[in-house]
SERO-4910 file (N, C-alpha, C, O; in steps of 0.05 Angstrom, whole numbers):
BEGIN
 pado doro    nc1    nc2    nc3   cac1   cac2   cac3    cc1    cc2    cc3    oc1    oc2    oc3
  Unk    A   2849   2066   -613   2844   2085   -634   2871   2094   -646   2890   2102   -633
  Unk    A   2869   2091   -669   2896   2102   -685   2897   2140   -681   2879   2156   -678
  Unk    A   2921   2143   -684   2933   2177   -678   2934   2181   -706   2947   2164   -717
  Unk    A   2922   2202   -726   2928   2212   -745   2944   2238   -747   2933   2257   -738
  Unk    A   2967   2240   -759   2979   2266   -761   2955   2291   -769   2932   2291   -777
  Unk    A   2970   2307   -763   2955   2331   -782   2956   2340   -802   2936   2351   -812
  Unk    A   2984   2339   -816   2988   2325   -840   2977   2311   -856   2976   2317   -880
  Unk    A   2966   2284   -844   2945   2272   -859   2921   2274   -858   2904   2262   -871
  Unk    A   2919   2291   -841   2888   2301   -832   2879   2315   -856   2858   2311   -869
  Unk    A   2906   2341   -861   2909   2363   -875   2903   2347   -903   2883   2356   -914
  Unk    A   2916   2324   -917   2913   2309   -939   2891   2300   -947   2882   2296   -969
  Unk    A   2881   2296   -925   2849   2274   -922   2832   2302   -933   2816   2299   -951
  Unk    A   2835   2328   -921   2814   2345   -930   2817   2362   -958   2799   2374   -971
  Unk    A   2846   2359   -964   2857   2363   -994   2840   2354  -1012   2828   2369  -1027
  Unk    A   2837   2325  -1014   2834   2302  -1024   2793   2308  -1026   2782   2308  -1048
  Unk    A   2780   2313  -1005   2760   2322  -1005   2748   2341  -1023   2733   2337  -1042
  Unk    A   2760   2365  -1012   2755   2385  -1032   2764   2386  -1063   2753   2401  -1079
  Unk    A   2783   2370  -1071   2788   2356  -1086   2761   2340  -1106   2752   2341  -1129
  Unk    A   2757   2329  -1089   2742   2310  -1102   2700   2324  -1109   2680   2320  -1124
  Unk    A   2708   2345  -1083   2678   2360  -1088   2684   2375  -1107   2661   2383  -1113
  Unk    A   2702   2389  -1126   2709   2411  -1147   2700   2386  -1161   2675   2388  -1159
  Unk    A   2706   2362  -1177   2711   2345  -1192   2678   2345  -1199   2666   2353  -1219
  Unk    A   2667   2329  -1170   2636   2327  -1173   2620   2352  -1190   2603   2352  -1207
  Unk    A   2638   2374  -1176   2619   2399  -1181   2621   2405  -1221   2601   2406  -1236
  Unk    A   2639   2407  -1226   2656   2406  -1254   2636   2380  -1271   2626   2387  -1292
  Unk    A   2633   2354  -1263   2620   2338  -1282   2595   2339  -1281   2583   2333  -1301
  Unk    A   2578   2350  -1251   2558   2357  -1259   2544   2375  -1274   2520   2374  -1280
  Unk    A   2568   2400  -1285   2555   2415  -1296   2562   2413  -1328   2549   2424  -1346
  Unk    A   2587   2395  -1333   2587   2374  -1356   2560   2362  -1361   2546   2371  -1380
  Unk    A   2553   2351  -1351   2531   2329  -1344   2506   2345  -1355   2489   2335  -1370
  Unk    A   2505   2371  -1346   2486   2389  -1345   2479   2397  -1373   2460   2402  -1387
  Unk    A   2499   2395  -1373   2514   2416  -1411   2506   2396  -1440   2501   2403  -1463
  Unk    A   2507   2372  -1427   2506   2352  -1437   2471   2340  -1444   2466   2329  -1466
  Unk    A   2459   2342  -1430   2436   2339  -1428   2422   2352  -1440   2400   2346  -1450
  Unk    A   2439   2388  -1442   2417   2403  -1451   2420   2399  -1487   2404   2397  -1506
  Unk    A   2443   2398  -1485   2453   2387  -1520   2435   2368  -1531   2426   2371  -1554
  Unk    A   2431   2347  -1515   2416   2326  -1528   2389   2331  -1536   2382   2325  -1559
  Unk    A   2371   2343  -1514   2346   2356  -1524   2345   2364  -1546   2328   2356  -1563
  Unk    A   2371   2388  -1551   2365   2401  -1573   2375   2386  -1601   2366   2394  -1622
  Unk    A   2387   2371  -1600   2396   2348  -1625   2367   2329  -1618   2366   2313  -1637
  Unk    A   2355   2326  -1610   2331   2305  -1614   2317   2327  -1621   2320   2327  -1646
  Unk    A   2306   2343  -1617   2281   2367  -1630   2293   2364  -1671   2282   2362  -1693
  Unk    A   2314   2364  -1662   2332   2381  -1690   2321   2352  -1703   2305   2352  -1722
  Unk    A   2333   2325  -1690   2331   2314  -1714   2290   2304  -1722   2284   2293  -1743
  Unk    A   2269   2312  -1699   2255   2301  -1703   2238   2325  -1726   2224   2319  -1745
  Unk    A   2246   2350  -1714   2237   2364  -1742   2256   2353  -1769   2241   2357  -1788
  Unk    A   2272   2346  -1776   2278   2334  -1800   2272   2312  -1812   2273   2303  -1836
  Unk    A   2265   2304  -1793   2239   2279  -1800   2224   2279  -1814   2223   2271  -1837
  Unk    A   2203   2296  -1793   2183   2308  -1800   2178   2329  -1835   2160   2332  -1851
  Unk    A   2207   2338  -1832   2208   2357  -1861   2212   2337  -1884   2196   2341  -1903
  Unk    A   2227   2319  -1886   2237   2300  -1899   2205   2279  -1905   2201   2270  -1928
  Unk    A   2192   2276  -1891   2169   2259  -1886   2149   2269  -1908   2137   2255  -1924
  Unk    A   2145   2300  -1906   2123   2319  -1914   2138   2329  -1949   2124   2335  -1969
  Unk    A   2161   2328  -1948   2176   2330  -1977   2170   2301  -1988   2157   2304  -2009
  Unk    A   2172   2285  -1985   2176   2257  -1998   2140   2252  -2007   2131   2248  -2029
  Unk    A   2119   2254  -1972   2088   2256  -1982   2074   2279  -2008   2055   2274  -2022
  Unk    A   2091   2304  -2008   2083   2316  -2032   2100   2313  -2059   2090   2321  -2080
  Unk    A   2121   2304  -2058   2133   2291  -2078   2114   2268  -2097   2113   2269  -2121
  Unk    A   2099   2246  -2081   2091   2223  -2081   2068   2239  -2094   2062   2231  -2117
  Unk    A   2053   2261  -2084   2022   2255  -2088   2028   2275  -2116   2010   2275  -2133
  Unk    A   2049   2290  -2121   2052   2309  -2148   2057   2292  -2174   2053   2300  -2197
  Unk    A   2066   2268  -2167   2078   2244  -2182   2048   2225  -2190   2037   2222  -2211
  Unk    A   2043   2216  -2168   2018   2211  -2175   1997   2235  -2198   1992   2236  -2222
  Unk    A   1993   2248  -2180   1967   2269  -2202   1981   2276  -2235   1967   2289  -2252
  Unk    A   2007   2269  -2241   2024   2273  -2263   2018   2256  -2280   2013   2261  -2303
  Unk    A   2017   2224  -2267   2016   2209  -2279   1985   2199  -2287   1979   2182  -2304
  Unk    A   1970   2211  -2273   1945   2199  -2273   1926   2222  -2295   1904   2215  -2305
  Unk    A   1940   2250  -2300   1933   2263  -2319   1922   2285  -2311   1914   2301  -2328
***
């Protein structure tokens, strides 16, 4: 069995906690991120939807205009 300093013991658990801050930090990126998207898909599906319902009463005012 290899002898590890304590030193590198001490490094090895640096490096750890290290790397759990990192995890912790992109998951709540991650988090942040996710919740953004929901709300840009709502956003763009009501503009859809608004754009959809402007263009169908556009169409049918055009129509009854032309038809007299």
């Amino acid at each position: 069995m290899t002898d590890i300093s304590e030193k590198e013991i001490g490094r090895l658990i640096e490096k750890v906690e290290s790397t759990e801050r990192m995890m912790h930090e992109m998951t709540t990126r991650m988090t942040s991120l996710e919740a953004q998207l929901h709300t840009q898909r709502g956003l763009g599906i009501g503009i859809l939807v608004a754009i959809t319902t402007i263009t169908a009463s556009g169409a049918s005012l055009i129509t009854k205009w032309l038809n007299g």
